[in-house]
C-alpha positions as CSV (number, residue, x, y, z in Angstrom):
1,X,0.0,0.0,0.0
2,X,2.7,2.6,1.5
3,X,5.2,1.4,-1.8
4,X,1.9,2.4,-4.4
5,X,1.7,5.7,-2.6
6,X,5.3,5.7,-2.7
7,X,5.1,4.7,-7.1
8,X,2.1,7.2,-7.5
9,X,3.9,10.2,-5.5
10,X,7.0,9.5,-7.9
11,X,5.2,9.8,-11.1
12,X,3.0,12.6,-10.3
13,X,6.6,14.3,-9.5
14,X,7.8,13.2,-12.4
15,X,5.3,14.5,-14.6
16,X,4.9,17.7,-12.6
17,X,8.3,18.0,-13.8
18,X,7.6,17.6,-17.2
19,X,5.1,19.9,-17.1
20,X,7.6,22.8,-15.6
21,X,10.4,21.7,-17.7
22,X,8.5,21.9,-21.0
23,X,6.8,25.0,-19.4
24,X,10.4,26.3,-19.0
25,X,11.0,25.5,-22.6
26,X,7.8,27.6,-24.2
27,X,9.2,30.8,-21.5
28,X,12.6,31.0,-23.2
29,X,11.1,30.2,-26.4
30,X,9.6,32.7,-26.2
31,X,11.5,34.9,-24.4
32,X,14.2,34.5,-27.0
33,X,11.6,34.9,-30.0
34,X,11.2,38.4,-28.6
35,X,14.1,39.3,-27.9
36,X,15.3,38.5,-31.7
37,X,12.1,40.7,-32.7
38,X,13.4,43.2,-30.6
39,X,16.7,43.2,-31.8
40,X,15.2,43.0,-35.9
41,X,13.1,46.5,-34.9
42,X,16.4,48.1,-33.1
43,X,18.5,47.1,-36.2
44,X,15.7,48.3,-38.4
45,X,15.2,51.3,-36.5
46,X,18.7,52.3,-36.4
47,X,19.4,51.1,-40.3
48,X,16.7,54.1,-41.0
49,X,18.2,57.1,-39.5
50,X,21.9,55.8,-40.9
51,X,19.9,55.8,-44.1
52,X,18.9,59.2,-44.0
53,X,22.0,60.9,-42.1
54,X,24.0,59.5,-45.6
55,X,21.0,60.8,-47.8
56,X,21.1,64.0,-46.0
57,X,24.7,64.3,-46.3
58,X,25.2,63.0,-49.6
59,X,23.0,66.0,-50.5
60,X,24.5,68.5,-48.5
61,X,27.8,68.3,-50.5
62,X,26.2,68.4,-53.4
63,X,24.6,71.7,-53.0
64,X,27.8,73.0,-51.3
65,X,28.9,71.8,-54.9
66,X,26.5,73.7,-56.8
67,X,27.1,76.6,-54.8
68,X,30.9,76.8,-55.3
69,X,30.5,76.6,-58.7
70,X,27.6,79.7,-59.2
71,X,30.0,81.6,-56.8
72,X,33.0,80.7,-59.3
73,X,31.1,81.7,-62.3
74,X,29.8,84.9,-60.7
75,X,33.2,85.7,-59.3
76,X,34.7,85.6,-63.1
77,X,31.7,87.4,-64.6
78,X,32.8,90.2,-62.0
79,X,36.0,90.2,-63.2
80,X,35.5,91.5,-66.5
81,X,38.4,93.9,-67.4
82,X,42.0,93.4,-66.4
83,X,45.2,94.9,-67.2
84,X,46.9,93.5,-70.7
85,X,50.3,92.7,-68.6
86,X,51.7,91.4,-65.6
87,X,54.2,92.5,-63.7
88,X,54.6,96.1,-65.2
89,X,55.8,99.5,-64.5
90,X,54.1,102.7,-65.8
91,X,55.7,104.5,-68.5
92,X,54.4,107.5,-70.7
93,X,51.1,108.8,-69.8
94,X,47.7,109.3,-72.0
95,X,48.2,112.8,-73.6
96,X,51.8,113.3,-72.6
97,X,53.5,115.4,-74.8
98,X,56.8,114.8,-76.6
99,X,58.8,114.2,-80.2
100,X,58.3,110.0,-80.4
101,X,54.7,111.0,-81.6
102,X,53.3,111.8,-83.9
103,X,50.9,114.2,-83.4
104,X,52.8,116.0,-80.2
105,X,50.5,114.2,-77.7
106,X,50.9,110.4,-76.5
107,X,47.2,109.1,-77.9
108,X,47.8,105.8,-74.7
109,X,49.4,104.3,-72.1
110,X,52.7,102.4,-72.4
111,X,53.4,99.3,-70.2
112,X,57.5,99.0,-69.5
113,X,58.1,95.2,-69.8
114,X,60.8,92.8,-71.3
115,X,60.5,91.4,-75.0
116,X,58.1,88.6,-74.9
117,X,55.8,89.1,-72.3
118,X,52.4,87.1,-72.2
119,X,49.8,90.6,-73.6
120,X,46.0,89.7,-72.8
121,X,43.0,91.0,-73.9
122,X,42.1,93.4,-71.3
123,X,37.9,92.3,-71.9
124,X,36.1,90.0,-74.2
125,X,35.6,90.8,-77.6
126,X,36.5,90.4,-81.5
127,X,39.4,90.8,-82.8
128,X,39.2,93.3,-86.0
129,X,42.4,94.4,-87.0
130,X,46.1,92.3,-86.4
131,X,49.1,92.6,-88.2
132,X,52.3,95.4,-89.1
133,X,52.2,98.9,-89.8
134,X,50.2,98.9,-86.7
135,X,47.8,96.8,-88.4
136,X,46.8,99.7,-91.1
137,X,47.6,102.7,-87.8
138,X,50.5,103.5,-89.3
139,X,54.3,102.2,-88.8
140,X,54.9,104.0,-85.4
141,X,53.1,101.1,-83.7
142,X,54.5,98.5,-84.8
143,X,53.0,95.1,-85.0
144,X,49.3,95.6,-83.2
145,X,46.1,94.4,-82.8
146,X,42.8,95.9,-81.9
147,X,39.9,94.0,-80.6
148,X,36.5,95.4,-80.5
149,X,34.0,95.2,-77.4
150,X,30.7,94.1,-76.7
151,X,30.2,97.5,-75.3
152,X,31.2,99.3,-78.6
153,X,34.6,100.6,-77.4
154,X,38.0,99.2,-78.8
155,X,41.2,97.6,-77.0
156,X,44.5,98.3,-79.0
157,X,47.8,96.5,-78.4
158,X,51.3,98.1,-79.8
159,X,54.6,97.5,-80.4
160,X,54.2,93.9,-80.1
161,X,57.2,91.5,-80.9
162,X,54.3,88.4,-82.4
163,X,50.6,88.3,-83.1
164,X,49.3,84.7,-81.7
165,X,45.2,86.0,-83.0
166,X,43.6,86.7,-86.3
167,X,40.7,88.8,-87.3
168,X,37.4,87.1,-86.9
169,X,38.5,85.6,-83.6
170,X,36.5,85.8,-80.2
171,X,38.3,86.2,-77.1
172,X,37.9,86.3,-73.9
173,X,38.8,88.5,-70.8
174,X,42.5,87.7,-69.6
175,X,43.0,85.2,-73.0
176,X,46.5,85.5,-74.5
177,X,47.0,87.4,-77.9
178,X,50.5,88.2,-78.3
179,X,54.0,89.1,-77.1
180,X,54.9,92.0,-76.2
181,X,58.2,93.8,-78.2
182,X,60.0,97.1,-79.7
183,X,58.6,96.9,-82.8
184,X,57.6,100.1,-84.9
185,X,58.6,103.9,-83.2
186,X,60.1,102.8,-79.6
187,X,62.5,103.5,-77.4
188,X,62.7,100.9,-75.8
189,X,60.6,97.1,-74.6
190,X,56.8,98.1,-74.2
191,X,53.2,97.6,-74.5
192,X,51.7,100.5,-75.8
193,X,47.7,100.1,-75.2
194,X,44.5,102.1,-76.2
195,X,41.2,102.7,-75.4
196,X,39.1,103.4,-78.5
197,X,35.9,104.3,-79.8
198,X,36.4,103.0,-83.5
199,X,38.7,100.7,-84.2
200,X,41.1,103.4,-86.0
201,X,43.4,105.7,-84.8
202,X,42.2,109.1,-83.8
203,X,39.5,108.2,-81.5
204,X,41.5,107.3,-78.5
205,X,40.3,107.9,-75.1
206,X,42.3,108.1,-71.7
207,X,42.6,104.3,-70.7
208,X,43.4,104.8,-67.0
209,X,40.9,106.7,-66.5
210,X,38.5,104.1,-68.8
211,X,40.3,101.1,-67.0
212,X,39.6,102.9,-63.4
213,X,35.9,103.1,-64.1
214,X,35.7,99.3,-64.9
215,X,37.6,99.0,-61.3
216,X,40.8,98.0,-62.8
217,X,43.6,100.2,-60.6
218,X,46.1,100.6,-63.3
């Protein structure tokens, strides 16, 4: 009697447990089946915002981009005249008198620089005239060119030593043109330069003072 008691005591036992270890087993189950949910969302949550911080980012440098580039373009529209050396000393004035020319009065300014200096056009334009005999201005110039303007004045380059445009060509502000030289009536390595209203001589103007009002300090 006592050892049935005894048998029936040790399998209710056992099965109780069972029943708590499988019990058990469903609790981590699904203890474990939400913690990997949990962790899924987290990653998912945190894969969004890592998402966007690049996004935002990536678009952030390219508007810096964009930006950089208008304010390089605006900055060189700005720019639009320049002197037609570097690296130059002053020499005779606009309207200076004296025997090298020929009409008594100095009709530009002269630029004192070495033979073969880089000359650049001092704004864009046309050239209209190029070659010797100061391109049809007579031989006192030399070899010359003379570029017309979009705002109907004329740029005029003297005494030049070679001629690297030709007539028909568009140029741009602070492109190369020629060399500077001694050519024609000088006394000595020089750019001679004028401001114009036509392209021919006669109808020069004072080019500091022209150069000055486009904010170039010559």
């Amino acid at each position: 009697m006592s050892k049935r008691t005894t048998s029936h005591r040790s399998g209710t036992s056992i099965l109780r447990k069972r029943a708590a270890v499988v019990a058990a087993g469903f609790a981590v189950s699904a203890v474990l089946g939400t913690g990997a949910a949990f962790a899924a969302d987290t990653a998912q949550a945190g894969a969004l915002p890592g998402v966007a911080s690049a996004s935002l980012e990536a678009q952030a440098t390219a508007q810096a981009k964009a930006a950089s580039s208008a304010h390089q373009a605006a900055a060189k529209k700005a720019v639009s005249w320049i002197d037609p050396v570097k690296n130059y000393t002053l020499s005779a004035g606009y309207a200076q008198g004296g025997s090298m020319w020929a009409t008594g009065k100095h009709s530009g300014q002269d630029f004192a620089v070495p033979i073969g200096m880089s000359v650049m056009a001092v704004h864009g334009g046309t050239v209209v005239k190029t070659g010797p005999n100061g391109a049809g201005d007579g031989p006192a110039y030399g070899n010359a060119v003379v570029i017309k303007h979009g705002n109907g004045t004329y740029s005029q380059y003297a005494h030049l030593s070679r001629i690297d445009v030709h007539v028909g060509q568009n140029v741009s502000t602070g492109q190369h043109i020629a060399r500077s030289g001694n050519t024609g009536n000088s006394s000595g390595p020089h750019l001679h330069f004028e401001i114009r209203t036509t392209p021919n001589y006669g109808s020069a103007v004072n080019p500091v003072a022209f150069m000055n009002a486009k904010g170039v300090r010559v």
